[in-house]
C-alpha positions, -999 to +999 in steps of 0.1 A: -624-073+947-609-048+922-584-061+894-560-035+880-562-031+847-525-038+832-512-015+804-523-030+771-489-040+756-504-066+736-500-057+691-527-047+675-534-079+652-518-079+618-489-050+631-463-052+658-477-017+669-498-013+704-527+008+703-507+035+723-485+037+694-508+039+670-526+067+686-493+085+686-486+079+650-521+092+640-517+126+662-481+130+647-490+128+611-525+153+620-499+175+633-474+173+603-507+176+583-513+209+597-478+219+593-473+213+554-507+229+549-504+262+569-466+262+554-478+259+519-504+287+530-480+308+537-457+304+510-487+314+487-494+344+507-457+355+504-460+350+465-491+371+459-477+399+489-446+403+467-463+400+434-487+427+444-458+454+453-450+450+418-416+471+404-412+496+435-398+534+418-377+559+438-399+582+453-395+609+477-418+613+505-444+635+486-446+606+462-424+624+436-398+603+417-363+611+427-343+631+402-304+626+407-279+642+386-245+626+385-215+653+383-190+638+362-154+646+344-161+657+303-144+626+290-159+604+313-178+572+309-197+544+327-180+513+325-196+491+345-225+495+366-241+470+396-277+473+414-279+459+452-311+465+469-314+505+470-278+515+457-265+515+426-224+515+419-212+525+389-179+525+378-164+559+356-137+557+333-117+588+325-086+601+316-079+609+350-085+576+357-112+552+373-136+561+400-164+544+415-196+563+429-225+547+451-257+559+450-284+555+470-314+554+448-345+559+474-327+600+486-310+600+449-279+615+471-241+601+464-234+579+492-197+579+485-168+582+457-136+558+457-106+570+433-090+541+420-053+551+414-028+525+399+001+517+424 
């Protein structure tokens, strides 16, 4: 005659953890393992792909540099100036008062022109 076989329920000696749990434990911390190396893995590769494309210059598509020329009042001058991404906003000062201009910097074309006027 056959005897089942019960679940083995019974600690390991020396833990309170069953051998179920401890095979658990060890495939959750290979798997974490796994995850913190292919993580750091990719964080490297990330580093050297954006390290390699090194300071990206306007260029057209003929792999000239873009050549932009800014048409603005006599007595004007650049205040201020700000760089996000691939346009650049710069801020005029002039006697007929304060504009700001946005340029996109990968076509080199004037993207648009806001005239500040007091109220």
């Amino acid at each position: 005659m056959a005897v089942a076989s019960e679940p083995d329920n019974t600690p390991l000696p020396g833990t309170v953890f069953t051998p179920r749990q401890v095979r658990v434990l060890k495939f959750a911390v290979i798997v974490m393992g796994i995850l913190l190396v292919g993580g750091f893995a990719f964080v490297l590769a990330a580093i050297v792909y954006q390290a390699s494309r090194g300071g990206q210059s306007s260029v057209a598509p003929g792999g000239e540099p873009v050549a932009t020329e800014l048409q603005i009042p006599k007595d004007a001058s650049v205040s201020t100036l700000s760089l996000d991404g691939d346009r650049l906003a710069l801020q005029l000062q002039s006697s007929a008062g304060g504009e700001i201009v946005v340029i996109d910097l990968k076509t080199g074309k004037v993207l648009t022109r806001v005239k500040l006027k007091a109220e």
